[in-house]
C-alpha positions in Angstrom: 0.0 0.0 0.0 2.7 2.5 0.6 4.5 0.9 -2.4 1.3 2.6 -4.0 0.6 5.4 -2.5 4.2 7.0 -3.1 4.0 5.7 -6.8 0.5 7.9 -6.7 3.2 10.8 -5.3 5.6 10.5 -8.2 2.9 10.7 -10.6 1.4 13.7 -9.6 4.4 15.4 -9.0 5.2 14.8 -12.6 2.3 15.5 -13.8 2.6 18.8 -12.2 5.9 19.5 -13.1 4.8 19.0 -17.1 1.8 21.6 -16.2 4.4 24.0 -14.8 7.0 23.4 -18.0 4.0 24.2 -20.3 2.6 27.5 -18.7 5.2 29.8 -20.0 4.6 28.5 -23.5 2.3 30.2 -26.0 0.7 27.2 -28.0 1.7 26.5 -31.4 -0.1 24.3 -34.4 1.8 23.5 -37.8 0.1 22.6 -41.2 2.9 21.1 -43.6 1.9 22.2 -47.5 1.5 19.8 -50.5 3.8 16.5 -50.6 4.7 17.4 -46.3 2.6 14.4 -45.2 4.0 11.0 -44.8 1.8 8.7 -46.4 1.0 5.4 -45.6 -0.6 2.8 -48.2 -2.8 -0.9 -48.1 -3.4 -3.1 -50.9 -6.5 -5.7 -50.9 -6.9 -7.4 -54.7 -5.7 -4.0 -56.1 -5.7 -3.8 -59.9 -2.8 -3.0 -62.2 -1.2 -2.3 -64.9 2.0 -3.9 -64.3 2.6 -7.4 -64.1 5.5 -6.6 -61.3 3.2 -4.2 -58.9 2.0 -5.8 -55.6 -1.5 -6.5 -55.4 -1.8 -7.3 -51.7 -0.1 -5.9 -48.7 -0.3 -4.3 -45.0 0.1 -0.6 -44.4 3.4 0.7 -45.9 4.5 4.2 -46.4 4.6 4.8 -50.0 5.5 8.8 -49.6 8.4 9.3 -49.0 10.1 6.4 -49.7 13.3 5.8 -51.6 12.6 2.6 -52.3 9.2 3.3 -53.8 11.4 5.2 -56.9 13.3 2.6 -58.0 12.9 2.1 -61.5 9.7 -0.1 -62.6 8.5 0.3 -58.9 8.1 3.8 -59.4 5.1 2.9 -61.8 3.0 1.2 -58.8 3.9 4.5 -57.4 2.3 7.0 -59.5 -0.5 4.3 -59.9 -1.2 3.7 -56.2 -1.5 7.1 -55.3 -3.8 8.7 -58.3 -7.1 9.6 -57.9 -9.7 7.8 -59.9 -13.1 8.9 -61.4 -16.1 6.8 -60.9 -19.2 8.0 -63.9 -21.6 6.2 -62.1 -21.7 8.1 -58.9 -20.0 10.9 -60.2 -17.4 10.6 -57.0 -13.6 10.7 -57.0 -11.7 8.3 -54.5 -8.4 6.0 -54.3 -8.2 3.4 -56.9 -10.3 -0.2 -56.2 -8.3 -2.1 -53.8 -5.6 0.9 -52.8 -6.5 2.4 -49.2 -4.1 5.5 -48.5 -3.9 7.0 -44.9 -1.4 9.9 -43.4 0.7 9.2 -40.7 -0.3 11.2 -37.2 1.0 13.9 -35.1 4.7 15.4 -35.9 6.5 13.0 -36.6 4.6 12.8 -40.3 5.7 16.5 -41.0 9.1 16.2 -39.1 11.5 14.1 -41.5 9.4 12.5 -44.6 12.1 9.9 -45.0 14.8 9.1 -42.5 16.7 7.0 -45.1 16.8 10.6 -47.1 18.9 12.9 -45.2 17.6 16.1 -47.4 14.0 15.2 -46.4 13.9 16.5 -43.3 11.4 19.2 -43.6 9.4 20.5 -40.4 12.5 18.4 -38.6 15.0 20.9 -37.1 12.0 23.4 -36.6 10.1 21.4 -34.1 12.9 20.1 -32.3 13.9 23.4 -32.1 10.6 24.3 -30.0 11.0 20.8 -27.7 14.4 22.4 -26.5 12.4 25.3 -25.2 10.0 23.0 -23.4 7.7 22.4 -25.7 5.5 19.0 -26.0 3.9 17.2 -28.3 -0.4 17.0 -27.4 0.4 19.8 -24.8 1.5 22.7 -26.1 2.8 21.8 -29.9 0.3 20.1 -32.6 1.1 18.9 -35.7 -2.0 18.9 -38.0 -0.9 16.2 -41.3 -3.6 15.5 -44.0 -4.2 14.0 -47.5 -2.2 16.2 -49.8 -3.5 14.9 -52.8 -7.1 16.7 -52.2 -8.0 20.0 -52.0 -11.0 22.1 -50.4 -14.2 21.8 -52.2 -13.0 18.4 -53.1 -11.7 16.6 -49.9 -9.9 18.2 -47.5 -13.5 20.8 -46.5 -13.3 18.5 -43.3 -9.9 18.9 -42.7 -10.2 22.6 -42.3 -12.7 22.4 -39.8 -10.6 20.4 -38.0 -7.9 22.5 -37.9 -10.9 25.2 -35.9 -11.2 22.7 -33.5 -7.6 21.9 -32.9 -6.9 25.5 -32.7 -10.2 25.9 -30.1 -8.6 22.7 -28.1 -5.0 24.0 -28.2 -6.3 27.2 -26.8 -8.4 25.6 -23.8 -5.8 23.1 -22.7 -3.2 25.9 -22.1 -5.9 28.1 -20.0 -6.9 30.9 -22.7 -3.1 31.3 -24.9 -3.5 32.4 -28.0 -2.1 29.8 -30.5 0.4 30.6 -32.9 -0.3 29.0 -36.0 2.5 28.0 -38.4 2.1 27.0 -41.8 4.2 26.0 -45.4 2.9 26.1 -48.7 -0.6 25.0 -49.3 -1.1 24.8 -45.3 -1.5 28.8 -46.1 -4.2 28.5 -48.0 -6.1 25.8 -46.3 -5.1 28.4 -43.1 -6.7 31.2 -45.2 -9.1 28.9 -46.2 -10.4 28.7 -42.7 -10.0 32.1 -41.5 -12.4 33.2 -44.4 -15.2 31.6 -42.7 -14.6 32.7 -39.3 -15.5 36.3 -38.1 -13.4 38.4 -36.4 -14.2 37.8 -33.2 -12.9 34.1 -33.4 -9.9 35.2 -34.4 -9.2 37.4 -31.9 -10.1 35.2 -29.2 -7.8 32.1 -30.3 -5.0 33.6 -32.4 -2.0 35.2 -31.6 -0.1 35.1 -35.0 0.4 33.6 -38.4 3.6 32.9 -39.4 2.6 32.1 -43.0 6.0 30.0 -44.7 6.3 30.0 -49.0 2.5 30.9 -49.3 0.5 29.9 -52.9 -2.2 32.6 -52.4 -3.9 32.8 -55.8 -2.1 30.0 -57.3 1.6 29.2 -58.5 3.0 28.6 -62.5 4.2 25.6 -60.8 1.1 23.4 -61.2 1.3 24.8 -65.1 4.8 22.8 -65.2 3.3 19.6 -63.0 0.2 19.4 -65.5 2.1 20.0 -69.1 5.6 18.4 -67.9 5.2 17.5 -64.6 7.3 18.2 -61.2 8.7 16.2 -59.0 8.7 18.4 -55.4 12.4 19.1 -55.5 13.1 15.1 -55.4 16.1 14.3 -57.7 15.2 12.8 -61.3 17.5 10.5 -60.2 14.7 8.3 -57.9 11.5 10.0 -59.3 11.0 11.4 -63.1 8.7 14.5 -64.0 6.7 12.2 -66.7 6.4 9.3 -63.7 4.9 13.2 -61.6 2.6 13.9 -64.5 0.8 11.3 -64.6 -0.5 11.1 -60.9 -0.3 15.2 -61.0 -3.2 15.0 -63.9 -5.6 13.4 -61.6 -5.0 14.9 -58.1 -7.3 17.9 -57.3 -4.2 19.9 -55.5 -3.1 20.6 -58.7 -5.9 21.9 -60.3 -5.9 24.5 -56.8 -2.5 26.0 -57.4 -3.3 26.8 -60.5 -3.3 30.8 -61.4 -5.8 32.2 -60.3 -7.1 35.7 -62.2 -7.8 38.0 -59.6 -3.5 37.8 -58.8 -2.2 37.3 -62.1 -4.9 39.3 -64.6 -4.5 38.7 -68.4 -0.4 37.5 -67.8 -0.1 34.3 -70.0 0.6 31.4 -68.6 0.8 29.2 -71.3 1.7 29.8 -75.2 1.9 28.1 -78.6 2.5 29.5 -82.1 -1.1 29.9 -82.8 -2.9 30.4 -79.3 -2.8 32.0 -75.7 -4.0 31.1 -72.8 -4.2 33.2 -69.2 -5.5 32.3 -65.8 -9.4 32.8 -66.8 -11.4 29.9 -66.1 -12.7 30.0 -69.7 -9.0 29.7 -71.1 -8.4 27.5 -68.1 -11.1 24.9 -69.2 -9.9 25.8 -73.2 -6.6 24.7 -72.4 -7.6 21.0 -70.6 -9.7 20.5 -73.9 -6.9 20.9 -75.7 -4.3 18.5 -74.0 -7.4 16.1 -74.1 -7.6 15.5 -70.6 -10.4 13.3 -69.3 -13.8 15.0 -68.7 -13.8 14.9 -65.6 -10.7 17.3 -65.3 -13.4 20.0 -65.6 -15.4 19.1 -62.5 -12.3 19.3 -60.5 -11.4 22.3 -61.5 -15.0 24.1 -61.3 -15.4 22.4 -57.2 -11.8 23.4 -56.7 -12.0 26.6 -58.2 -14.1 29.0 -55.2 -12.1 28.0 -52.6 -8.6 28.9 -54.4 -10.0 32.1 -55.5 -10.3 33.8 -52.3 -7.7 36.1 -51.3 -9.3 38.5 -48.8 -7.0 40.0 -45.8 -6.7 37.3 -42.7 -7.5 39.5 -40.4 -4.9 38.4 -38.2 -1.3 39.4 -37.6 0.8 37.9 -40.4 4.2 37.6 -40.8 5.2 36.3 -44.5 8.3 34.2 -45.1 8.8 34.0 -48.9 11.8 33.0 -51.4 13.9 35.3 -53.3 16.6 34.4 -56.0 15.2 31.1 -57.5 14.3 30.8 -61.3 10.5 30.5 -60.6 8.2 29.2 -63.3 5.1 31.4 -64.1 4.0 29.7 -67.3 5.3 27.5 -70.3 5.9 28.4 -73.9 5.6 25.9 -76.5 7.7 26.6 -79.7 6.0 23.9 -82.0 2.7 22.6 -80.6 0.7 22.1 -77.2 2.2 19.0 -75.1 5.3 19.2 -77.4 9.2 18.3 -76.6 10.3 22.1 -77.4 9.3 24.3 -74.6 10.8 27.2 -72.8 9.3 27.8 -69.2 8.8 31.8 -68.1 10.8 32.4 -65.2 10.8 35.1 -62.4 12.4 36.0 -59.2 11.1 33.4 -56.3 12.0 30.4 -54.3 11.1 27.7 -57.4 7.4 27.7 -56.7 6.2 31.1 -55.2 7.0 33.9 -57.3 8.2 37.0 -54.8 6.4 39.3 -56.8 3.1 37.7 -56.4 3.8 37.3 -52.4 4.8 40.9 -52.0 1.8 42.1 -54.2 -0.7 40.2 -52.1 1.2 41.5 -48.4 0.7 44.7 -49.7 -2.6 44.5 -50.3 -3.4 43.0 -46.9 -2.1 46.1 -45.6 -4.5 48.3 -46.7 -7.1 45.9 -45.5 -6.6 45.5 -42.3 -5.2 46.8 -39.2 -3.4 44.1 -38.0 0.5 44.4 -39.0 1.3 41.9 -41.8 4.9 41.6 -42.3 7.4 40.1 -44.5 11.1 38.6 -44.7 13.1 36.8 -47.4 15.0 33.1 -47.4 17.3 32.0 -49.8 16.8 28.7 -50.5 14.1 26.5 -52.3 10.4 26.3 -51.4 10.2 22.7 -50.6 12.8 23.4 -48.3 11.6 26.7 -46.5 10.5 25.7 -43.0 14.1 23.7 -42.3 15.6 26.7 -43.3 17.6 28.3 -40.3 16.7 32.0 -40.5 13.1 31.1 -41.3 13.6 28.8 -38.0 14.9 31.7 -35.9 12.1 34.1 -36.8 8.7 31.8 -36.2 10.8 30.8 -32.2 11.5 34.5 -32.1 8.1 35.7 -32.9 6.3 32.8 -30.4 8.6 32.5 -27.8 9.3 37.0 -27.7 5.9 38.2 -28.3 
């Protein structure tokens, strides 16, 4: 019994003492962007096109994985992870026999592969917090989700729950604002979400945004992953752009970065000898007719479409990390025909995906529309990249941990 009761002791001394590390700590909650989920795969019966794919097997993670790019594997790959149409009930979903799933909490944003040592991603960043106390469940959430989606077609769930983690973080730490940190298409899902709030919300549960390589309005990148395709920053070496094509083609993310009007106006995005075409949907839809993608392209695009064209000022404070120096592709020209091998691709100033023009155009903007301080700094490295980079590191601790 006294065995017991002093065991009781130690736990509740603990437990205090992990109260007492966490009271100091303003909350924090990371959303990774497109391809920063580790995804994990089942096969039942699945069908194929290759002879040498698997057919049958437990959970495995299929993204990132070195060993899913070997050559002929690689196929299964792009395969596995495309998203099919169904006529009958007009629904889109994994292909028959192919269950795909994200892996939980940080450690699917933290290093996508360990057996890569440049995949490290949200990796030095969050360890970076847990030195200053910070814990997992407590006072640090990481929110992963199915990259492959986008709102209005699969991921309209997801934002919600990113409220309602937001709303829990907040309660479990007694009232703290949280501090929400997000890369890539975790901005706009972010925006996504704070659209649809009012302002009161926000100013109850949000402290800042510290808002990493954001894709507000859409990125010339997604041009590139549907014409040639693009292989997020992955060596051709283990994964080819053609082998990215084809799964890019049927994933709705795609069709949501691509340019959006109200940013880019009548700016071409892509050309041929005899036609142009710009970021309107009309040219938009013109220019999937004419690589003769499947019908079906065009639904995605229209649900996908409302979501990614909202832009309005967050209403929060914002601080904007974004790329400078990068050749950053805003469009493709074709010198013979449509879908041909002689292409140039129209490059600006940015961090290989966000052009810095586009980012500073939209801060500027906020700034006139609301009277929260939105603020910006530069990195020099590659988007894919950005939240392992050190000085964009330094400034989201520095803002959260000095604020």
């Amino acid at each position: 019994m006294k065995v017991f009761f002093i065991f009781f002791i130690l736990i509740l001394i603990l437990t205090q003492t992990q109260e007492q590390v966490q009271e100091h700590l303003d909350p924090v909650v990371i959303i990774p962007g497109l391809g920063g989920t580790k995804l994990d795969i089942k096969l039942d019966n699945a069908k194929s096109d290759y002879w040498w794919c698997r057919t049958n097997a437990d959970w495995y993670r299929i993204w990132v994985s070195a060993s899913e790019m070997l050559p002929e594997v690689v196929d299964c790959f792009a395969e596995r992870l495309s998203i099919v149409y169904d006529e009958q009930t007009n629904t889109w979903s994994d292909p028959e026999g192919v269950a795909v799933k994200t892996q939980n909490g940080l450690e699917a944003i933290s290093n996508l592969d360990p057996e890569l040592i440049f995949m490290g991603y949200f990796k030095d960043m969050i360890n970076k917090f847990k030195d200053h106390g910070y814990q997992e469940g407590l006072s640090i959430f990481g929110l992963p989700y199915d990259w492959r989606w986008a709102p209005g077609l699969g991921l309209t769930e997801f934002v919600q729950n990113i409220k309602t983690t937001i709303e829990y973080a907040y309660n479990l730490n007694g009232g703290k604002k949280v501090t929400v940190v997000t890369h890539s298409m975790g901005c706009c899902l972010f925006l996504d979400l704070l659209n649809s709030v009012d302002d009161a919300w926000k100013e109850q549960y949000i402290k800042g945004w510290m808002a990493i390589s954001p894709p507000w309005g859409g990125v010339g990148q997604a041009v590139v992953a549907l014409l040639i395709g693009y292989t997020f920053g992955i060596p051709d070496l283990l994964l080819s752009a053609k082998e990215c094509q084809i799964l890019e083609r049927t994933l709705p993310a795609i069709y949501f970065f691509l340019p959006k009007q109200v940013v880019y106006g009548d700016s071409p995005i892509v050309q041929t000898p005899t036609k142009t075409y710009t970021s309107s949907m009309t040219d938009l839809h013109q220019l999937l007719n004419d690589l003769n993608l499947p019908e079906n392209t065009h639904s995605i695009l229209d649900l996908v479409a409302g979501a990614s064209e909202v832009v309005s000022a967050p209403n929060v404070q914002t601080h904007i990390f974004y790329g400078t120096s990068k050749k950053t592709p805003v469009g493709v020209v074709y010198h013979d025909k449509l879908g041909g091998d002689d292409y140039s691709i129209i490059e600006v100033d940015g961090d290989n995906t966000c052009a810095s023009s586009i980012v500073r155009k939209i801060a500027t903007l906020w700034s006139t529309q609301q009277q929260q301080a939105i603020t910006t700094s530069t990195f020099d490295c590659e988007h894919q990249w950005s939240p392992s980079d050190e000085s964009v590191v330094n400034g989201v601790l520095d803002f959260v941990l000095n604020n």
